[in-house]
C-alpha positions as CSV (number, residue, x, y, z in Angstrom):
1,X,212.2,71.2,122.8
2,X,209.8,71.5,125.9
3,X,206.6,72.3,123.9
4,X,207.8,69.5,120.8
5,X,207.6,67.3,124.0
6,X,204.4,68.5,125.3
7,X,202.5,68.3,122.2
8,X,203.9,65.1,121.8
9,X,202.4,63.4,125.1
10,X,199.0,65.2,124.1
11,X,198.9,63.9,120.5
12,X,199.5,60.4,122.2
13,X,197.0,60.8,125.0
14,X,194.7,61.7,122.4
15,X,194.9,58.7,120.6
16,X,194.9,56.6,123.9
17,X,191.4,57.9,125.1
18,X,190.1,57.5,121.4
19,X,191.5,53.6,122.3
20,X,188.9,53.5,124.6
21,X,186.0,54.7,123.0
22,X,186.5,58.4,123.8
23,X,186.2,60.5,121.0
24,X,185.4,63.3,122.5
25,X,189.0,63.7,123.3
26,X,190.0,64.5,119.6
27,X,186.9,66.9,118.6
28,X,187.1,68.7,121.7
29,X,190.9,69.5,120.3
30,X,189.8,70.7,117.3
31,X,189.8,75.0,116.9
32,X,186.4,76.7,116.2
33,X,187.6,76.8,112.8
34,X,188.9,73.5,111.4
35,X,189.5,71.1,108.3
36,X,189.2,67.3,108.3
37,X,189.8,65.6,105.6
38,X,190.5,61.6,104.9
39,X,190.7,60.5,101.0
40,X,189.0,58.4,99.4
41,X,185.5,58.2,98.1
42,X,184.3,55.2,101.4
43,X,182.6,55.5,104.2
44,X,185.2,57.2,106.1
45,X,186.4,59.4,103.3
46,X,185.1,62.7,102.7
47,X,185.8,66.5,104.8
48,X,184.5,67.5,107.1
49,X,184.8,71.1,109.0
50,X,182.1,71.0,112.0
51,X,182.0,69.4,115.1
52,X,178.9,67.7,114.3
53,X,180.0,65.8,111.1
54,X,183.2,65.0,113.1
55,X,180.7,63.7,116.3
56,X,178.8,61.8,113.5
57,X,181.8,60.1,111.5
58,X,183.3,58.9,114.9
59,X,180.0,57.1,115.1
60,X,180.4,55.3,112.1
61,X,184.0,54.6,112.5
62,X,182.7,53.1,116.0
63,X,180.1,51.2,113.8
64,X,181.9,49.6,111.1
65,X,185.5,49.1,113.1
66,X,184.1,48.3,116.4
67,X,187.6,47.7,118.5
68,X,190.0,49.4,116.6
69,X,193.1,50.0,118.1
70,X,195.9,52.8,117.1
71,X,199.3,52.0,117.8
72,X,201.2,55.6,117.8
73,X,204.5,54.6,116.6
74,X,205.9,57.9,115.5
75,X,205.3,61.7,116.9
76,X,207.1,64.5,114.6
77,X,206.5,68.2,116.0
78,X,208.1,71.6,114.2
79,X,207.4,75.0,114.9
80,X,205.7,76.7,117.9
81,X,202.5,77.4,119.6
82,X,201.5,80.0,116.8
83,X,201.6,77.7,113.8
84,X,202.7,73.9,114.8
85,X,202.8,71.2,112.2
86,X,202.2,67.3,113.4
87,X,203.0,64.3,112.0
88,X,201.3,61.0,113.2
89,X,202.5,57.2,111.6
90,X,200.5,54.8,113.7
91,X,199.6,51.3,113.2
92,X,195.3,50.3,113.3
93,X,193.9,47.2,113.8
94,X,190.5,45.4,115.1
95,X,188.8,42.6,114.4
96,X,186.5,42.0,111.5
97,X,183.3,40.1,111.3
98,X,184.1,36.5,110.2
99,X,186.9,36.4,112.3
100,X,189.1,38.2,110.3
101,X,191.5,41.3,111.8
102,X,191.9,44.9,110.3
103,X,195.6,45.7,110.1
104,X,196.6,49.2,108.2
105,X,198.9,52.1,108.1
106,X,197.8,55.4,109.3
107,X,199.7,58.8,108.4
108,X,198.0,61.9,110.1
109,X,199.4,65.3,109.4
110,X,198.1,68.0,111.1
111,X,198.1,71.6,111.6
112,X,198.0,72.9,115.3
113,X,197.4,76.4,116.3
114,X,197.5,78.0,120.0
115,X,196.9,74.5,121.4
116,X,193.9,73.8,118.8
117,X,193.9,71.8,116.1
118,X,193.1,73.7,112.7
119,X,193.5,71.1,109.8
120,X,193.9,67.6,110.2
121,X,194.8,65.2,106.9
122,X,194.3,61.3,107.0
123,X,195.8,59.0,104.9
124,X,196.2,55.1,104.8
125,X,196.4,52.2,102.2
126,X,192.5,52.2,100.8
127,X,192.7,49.3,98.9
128,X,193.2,47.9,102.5
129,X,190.5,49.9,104.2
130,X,187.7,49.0,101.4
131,X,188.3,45.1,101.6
132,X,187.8,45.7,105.3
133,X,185.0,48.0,104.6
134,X,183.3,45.4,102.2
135,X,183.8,42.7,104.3
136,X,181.8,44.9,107.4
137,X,178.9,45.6,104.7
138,X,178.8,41.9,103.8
139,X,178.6,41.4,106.9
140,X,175.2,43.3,107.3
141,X,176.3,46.6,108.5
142,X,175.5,49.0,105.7
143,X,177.2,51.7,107.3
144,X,180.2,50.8,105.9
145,X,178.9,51.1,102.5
146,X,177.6,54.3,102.9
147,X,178.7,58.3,101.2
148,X,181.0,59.9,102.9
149,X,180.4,62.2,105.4
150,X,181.0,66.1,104.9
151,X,180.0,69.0,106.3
C-alpha cells in the first residue's frame, strides 16, 4: 500500500515537471534498458528504446504542442518494486495555432522495475491527434508532419 502510494506521487510529479517544460524528469526515469512505444504512423508515433530518440521526440512534442498540459486524473499501481505495472488516464490539452485548443485522452501503461521504468505504452484517440497535428503543419511547422521517430 506504501510503495502503490509512493509510486503514485512519483508518476504524478513526473507529469507535473513535464508541465513545465521539464522533460528530463521522465527520461531520466527510464532503466538503461527501455521500450517506448506510442501508435500510430504521426509524428509522435513510432518506438523508441534510447535516451537520445526519447531526448529528440520530447523536442518535437515541445515543437508541434507548444503548452500542452497533462491532467493526471487516474494512478493504478499493482505489484512490487521487482516488476510494477502502471496505469496512467490523463487528460492533454494546449492551444493550437488559429486559436484553436488541443483536448485528448491519454492512457499510458507502463512497466516499472526497481524504481526504473522499463516499457512504457501510449495510447490516445489519433483521429484527434492528427487533426491537431495537421492543423500545426498547416500552420507552417512541418515538424508535425514529419516520420516518426525510432531508435
Amino acid at each position: 500500500m506504501i510503495y502503490s502510494m509512493i509510486v503514485r506521487k512519483k508518476v504524478r510529479s513526473t507529469f507535473d515537471e513535464i508541465n513545465v517544460g521539464n522533460y528530463a524528469a521522465m527520461v531520466d526515469g527510464l532503466a538503461p534498458s527501455f521500450e517506448y512505444v506510442f501508435g500510430g504512423e504521426h509524428a509522435l508515433g513510432g518506438r523508441r528504446v534510447t535516451t537520445a530518440a526519447m531526448n529528440r521526440w520530447w523536442q518535437r512534442v515541445l515543437s508541434v504542442l507548444p503548452g500542452a498540459q497533462f491532467d493526471v486524473q487516474e494512478v493504478l499501481v499493482n505489484g512490487a518494486p521487482w516488476n510494477t505495472r502502471i496505469a496512467v488516464r490523463s487528460r492533454v490539452s494546449g492551444p493550437l495555432p488559429g486559436g484553436e485548443l488541443y483536448e485528448n485522452t491519454v492512457f499510458q501503461f507502463m512497466t516499472l522495475k526497481w524504481g526504473k521504468v522499463t516499457a512504457v505504452e501510449t495510447i490516445e484517440d489519433l483521429q484527434v491527434l492528427e487533426r491537431a497535428l495537421a492543423t500545426v503543419a498547416d500552420a507552417g511547422n512541418p515538424a508535425a508532419r514529419a516520420a516518426p521517430i525510432n531508435g
